[in-house]
C-alpha positions in Angstrom: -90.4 30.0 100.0 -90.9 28.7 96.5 -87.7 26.1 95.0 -84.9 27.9 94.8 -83.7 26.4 91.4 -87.2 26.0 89.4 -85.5 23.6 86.7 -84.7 21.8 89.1 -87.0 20.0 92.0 -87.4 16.8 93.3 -89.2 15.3 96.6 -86.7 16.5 98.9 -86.4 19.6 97.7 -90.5 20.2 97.9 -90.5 18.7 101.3 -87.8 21.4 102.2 -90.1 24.2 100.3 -92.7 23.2 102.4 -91.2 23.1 105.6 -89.8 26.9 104.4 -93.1 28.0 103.8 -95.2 26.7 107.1 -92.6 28.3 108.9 -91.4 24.6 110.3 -87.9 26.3 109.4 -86.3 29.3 108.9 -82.7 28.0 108.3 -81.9 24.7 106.2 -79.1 23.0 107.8 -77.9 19.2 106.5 -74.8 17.4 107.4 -72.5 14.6 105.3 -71.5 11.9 108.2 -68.9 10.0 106.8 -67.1 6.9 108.7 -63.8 7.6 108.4 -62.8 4.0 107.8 -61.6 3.7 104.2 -61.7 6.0 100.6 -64.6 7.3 99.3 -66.0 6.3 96.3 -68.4 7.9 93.9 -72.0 7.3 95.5 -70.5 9.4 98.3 -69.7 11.9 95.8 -73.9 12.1 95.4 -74.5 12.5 99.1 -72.2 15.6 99.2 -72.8 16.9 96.6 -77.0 16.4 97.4 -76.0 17.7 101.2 -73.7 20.6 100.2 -76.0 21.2 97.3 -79.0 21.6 98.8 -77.2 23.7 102.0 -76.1 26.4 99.3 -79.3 26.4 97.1 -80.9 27.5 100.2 -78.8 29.4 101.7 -78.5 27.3 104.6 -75.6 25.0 106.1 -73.7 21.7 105.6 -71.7 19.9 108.5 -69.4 17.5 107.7 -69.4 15.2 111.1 -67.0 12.1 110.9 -68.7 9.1 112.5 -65.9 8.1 114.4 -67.6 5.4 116.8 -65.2 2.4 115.6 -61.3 3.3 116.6 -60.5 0.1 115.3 -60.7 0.4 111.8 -61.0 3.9 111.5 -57.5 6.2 110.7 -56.3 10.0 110.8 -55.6 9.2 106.8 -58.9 8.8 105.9 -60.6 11.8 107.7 -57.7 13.8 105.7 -58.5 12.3 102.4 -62.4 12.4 102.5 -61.5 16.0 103.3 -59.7 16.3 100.4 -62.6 14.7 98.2 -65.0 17.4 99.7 -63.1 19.7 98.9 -62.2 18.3 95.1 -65.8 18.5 94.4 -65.9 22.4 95.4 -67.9 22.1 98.4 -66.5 24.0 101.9 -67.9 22.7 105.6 -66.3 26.6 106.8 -66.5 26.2 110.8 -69.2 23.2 110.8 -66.4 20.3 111.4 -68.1 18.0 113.8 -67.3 14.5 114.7 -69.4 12.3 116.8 -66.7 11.9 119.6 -67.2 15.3 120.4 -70.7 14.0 121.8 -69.4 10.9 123.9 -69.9 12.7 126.9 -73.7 13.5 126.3 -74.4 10.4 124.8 -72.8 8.7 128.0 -75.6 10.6 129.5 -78.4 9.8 127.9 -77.7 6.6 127.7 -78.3 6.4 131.5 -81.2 8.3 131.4 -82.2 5.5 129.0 -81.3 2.8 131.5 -83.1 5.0 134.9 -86.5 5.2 132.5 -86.3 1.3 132.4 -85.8 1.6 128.4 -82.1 -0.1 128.2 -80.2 -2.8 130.2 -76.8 -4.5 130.5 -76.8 -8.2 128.3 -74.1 -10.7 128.8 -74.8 -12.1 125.4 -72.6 -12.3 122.8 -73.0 -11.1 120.1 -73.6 -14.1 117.8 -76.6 -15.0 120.4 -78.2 -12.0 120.6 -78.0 -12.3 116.2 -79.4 -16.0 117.2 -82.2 -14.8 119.3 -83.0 -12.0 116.8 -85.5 -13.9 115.1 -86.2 -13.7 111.3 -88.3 -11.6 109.1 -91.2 -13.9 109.4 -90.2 -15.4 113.2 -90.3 -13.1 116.3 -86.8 -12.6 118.3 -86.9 -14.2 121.8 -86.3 -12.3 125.0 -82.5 -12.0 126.5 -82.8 -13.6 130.1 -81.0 -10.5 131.1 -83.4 -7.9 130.2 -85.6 -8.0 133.5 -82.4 -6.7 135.1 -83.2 -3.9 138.3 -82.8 -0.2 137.0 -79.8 -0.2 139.8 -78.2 -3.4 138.9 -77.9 -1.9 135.1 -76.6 1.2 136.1 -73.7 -0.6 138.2 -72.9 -2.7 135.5 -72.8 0.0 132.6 -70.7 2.1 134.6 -68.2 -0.3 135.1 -68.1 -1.5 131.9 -67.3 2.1 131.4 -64.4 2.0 133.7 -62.9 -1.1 132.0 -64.1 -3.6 134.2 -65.4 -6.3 131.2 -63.3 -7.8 128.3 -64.6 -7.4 124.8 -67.8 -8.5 124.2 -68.4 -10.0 127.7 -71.6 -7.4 127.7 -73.5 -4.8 125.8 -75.7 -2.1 126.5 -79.5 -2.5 124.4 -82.4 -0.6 124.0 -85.4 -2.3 125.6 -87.9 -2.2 122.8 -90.1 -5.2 121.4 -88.6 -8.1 120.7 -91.5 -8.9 118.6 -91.4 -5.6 116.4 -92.3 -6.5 112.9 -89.2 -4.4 112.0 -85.9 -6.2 113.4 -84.3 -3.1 114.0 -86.6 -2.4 116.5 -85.6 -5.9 118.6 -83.6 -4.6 121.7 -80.7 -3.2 119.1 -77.0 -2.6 120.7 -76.5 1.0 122.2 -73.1 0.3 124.0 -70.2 -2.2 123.1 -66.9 -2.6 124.7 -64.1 -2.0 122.4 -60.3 -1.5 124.9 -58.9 0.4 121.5 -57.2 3.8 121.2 -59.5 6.3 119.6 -57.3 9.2 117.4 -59.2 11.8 119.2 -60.2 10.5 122.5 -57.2 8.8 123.5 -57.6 6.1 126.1 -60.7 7.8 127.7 -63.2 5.2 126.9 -63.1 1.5 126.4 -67.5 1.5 125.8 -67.9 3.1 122.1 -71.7 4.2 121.0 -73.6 2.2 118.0 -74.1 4.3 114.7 -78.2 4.2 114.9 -77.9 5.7 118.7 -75.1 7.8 117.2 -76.4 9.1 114.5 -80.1 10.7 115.4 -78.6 12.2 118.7 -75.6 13.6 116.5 -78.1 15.5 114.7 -80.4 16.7 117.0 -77.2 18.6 119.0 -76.4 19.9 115.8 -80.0 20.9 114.4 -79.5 19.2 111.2 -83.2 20.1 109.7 -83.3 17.4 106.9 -80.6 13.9 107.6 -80.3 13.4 104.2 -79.3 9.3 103.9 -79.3 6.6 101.3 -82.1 4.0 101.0 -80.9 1.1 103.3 -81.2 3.8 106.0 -85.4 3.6 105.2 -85.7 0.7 108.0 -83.8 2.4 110.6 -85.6 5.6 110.5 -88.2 3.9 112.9 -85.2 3.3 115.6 -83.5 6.7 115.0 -87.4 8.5 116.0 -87.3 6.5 118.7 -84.5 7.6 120.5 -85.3 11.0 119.6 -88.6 10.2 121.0 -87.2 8.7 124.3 -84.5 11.8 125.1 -84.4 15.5 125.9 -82.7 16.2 122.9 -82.9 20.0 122.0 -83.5 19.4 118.1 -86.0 17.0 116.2 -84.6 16.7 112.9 -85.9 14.4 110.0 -84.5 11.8 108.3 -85.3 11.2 104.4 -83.4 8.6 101.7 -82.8 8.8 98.8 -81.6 6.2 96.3 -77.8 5.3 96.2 -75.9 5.9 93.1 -74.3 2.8 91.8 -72.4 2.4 88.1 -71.9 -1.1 86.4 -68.5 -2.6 86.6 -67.3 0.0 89.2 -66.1 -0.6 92.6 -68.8 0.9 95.5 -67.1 -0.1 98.3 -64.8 1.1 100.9 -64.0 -2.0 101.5 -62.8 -2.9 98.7 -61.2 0.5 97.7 -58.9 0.1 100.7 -58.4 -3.2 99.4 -56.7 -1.9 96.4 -55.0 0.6 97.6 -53.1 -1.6 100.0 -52.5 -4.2 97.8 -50.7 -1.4 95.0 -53.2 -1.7 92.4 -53.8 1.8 91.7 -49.8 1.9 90.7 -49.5 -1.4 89.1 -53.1 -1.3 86.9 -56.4 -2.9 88.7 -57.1 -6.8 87.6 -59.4 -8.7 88.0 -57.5 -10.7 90.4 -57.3 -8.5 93.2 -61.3 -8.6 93.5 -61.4 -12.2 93.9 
């Protein structure tokens, strides 16, 4: 299939032509995965518009799935309002609403399958030693002592961790990868962490919640995204999110590819600090300077 939009092309789009035209694909499907933890702001107005734009150029489909892996910070508020801002910009998700608690159940499940192949295990330390024992760019992590754990012994503990059994942070479920990977991503990364919080969709069901790069590449393969369209600080996870993909029976490979974020001078391009803002009144009273200190 030749571009769509001839005056208009770029590397994505002639990766996607290609892909059309070796038959790779028949149907272009993308998704916009927001974290529904705070207020846009306008680089997420690129990524959908890019995802939504590229879905209707080609005749193909956008999902918008709400990374809701974190019920501590995240609120009903802000799944309405970044619907709102879809919306605004003249884009339409139609039926495709996803969010990736509707996948907590399969993910549960694959993450033991992860744990009977020998490829994860249960680690008792915290989180500021396992960032410790990390290692640097130039320095090679270290080895948990708990990662030699039995295949049985992990399994008992991650399923009581599931039933509520561990405080916060008293253990984590990891991927068993290489501690000596040139890429730190790749050095035994969290799967699993214990968070006893209310989710807004999930109730009180779980108390384990799944990392956003196990999330995220399992998220789309159930959904057969085609092309995860992310931004550039993504480009060193994409070696983690093939990995699980590699390591599981997912139904879908789909493929990630960045692109460069969108930042303007003297704006704010943060949620963080556009929830800041908003809670503080500044949008009613006038913004200063003061409330970026």
């Amino acid at each position: 299939m030749d571009n769509v939009n001839n005056e208009v092309s770029n590397f994505i789009r002639n990766i996607i032509d290609n892909d059309l035209a070796s038959g790779k694909h028949t149907k272009i499907i993308t998704r916009f995965p927001p974290e529904p933890n705070g207020y846009l702001h306008i680089g997420h107005a690129k990524s959908i518009c890019l995802n939504f734009g590229i879905a209707r150029d080609y005749t193909g489909i956008c999902h918008l799935r709400f990374d809701d892996t974190n019920p501590v910070t995240e609120e009903v508020e802000y799944i309405d309002s970044i619907m709102e801002d879809v919306k605004w910009l003249g884009f339409d998700w139609g039926e495709n609403l996803f969010y990736a608690s509707d996948y907590y159940d399969k993910l549960y499940e694959y993450a033991e399958l992860l744990i009977n192949d020998g490829k994860a295990y249960v680690c008792d330390l915290s989180q500021s030693d396992i960032k410790k024992t990390r290692g640097t760019l130039t320095e090679a992590g270290s080895n948990s002592p708990y990662r030699d754990r039995s295949v049985e012994e992990n399994l008992d503990l991650f399923r009581r961790m599931k039933a509520g059994e561990f405080e916060d942070g008293e253990k984590s479920l990891r991927a068993k990868i290489d501690m000596s990977a040139s890429n730190i991503n790749m050095r035994d990364p969290v799967i699993y962490r214990i968070k006893h919080a209310e989710h807004h969709r999930t109730g009180n069901k779980w108390c384990i919640y799944p990392m956003y790069d196990y999330t995220h590449p399992i998220s789309d393969a159930l959904e057969g995204i085609t092309h995860s369209l992310c931004t550039l600080e993504f480009e060193d996870h994409r070696l983690l999110y093939d990995w699980y993909l590699d390591q599981l029976p997912v139904p879908y490979r789909p493929r990630q590819i960045e692109f460069a974020r969108l930042n303007l001078t003297y704006t704010v391009m943060s949620k963080r600090w556009l929830l800041n803002l908003v809670k503080n009144g500044m949008f009613q009273d006038g913004m200063t300077q003061e409330c970026l200190l």
